[in-house]
Residue, then its C-alpha position, 0 to 999 in steps of 0.5 A: x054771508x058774502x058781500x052782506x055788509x049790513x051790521x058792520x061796526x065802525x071799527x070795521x069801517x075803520x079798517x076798510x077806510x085805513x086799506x082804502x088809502x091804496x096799501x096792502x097792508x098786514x094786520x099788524x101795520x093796520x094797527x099801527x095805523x089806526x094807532x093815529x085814529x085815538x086823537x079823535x075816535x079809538x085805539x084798538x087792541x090788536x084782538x080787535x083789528x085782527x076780528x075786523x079782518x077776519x069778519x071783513x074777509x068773510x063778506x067778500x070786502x078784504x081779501x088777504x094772501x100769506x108771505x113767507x119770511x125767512x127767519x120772521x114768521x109768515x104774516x098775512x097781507x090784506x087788501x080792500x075789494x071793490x066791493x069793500x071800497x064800495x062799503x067804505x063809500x056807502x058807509x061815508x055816504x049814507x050811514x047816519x052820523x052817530x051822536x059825538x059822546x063825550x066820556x071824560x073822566x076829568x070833567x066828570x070829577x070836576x063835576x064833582x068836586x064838591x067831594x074833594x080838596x081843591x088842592x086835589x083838584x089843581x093836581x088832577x087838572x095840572x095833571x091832565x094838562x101835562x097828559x095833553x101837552x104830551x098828546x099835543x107833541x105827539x100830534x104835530x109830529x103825526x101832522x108833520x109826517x103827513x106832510x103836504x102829500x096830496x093822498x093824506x089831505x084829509x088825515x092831515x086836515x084831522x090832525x090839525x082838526x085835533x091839534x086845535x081841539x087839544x090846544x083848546x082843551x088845555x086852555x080850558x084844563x088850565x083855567x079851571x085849575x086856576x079857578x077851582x079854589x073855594x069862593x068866598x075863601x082864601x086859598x092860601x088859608x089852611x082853615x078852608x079844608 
């Protein structure tokens, strides 16, 4: 099974791209890495960084070595191969781009919205909107520890990438909130529900 990369999820490319940054780095701190990476595509559970890893090491593309710690259970630290850095390349180079694929449990009821109280429908897009302001913090202050170092360039261009995109989502959230009341009615009449 060595050195066969075919069949590897994204998840996987996912944790060669985080070791590619240069760090030998245990599991557990892979996760709190990828932890940025749910602005834009997923957070995974511990269980599915460790499998990666365990499936990684297995084709040759991370190895690992065990540190002993004193009163702290041993841990393992992982590190790209070269041809794990080769994989992480040929998967940015040639692997086809994947159809963004939008799951948004907001605009799915928006859609529908026909089947409740408006006034439900403001509370769920005022609440959704608090939901982004807090992302957004949580963003800018990922971006602002990135800084202006030369090494995290393109995870600082991804923050500000999602910074936008929350910013523009929020807009949006807010303005159809504003607009969700019935046509033709008036919102303040309590006949209309």
């Amino acid at each position: 099974m060595r050195g066969r990369p075919e069949g590897l999820p994204n998840t996987a490319h996912a944790v060669l791209g985080l070791l590619s940054l240069g760090r030998e780095l245990s599991g557990y701190d892979l996760w709190q890495w990828a932890q940025n990476l749910r602005f834009f595509y997923w957070s995974p559970a511990h269980s599915q960084i460790y499998a990666e890893l365990r499936r990684l090491e297995e084709r040759g593309l991370v190895t690992s070595r065990k540190v002993v710690q004193e009163h702290r259970p041993d841990k393992r630290l992982y590190r790209i191969t070269e041809a794990g850095l080769a994989e992480a390349r040929r998967w940015f180079d040639q692997v086809p781009l994947e159809p963004t694929v939008l799951k948004h449990s907001v605009a799915l009821r928006l859609f529908f919205g026909h089947l409740g109280r408006p006034e439900r429908l403001q509370e769920i897009l005022s609440e959704y909107t608090r939901a982004l302001e807090k992302t957004l913090t949580e963003l800018r202050a990922i971006r602002e520890d990135l800084g202006d170092d030369p090494q995290f360039r393109f995870p600082a261009l991804v923050a500000e990438w999602g910074l936008a995109y929350y910013r523009a989502e929020a807009d949006h959230a807010r303005t159809a909130a504003e607009r969700v009341a019935p046509q033709g009615k008036d919102p303040a009449d309590p006949r209309r529900a």
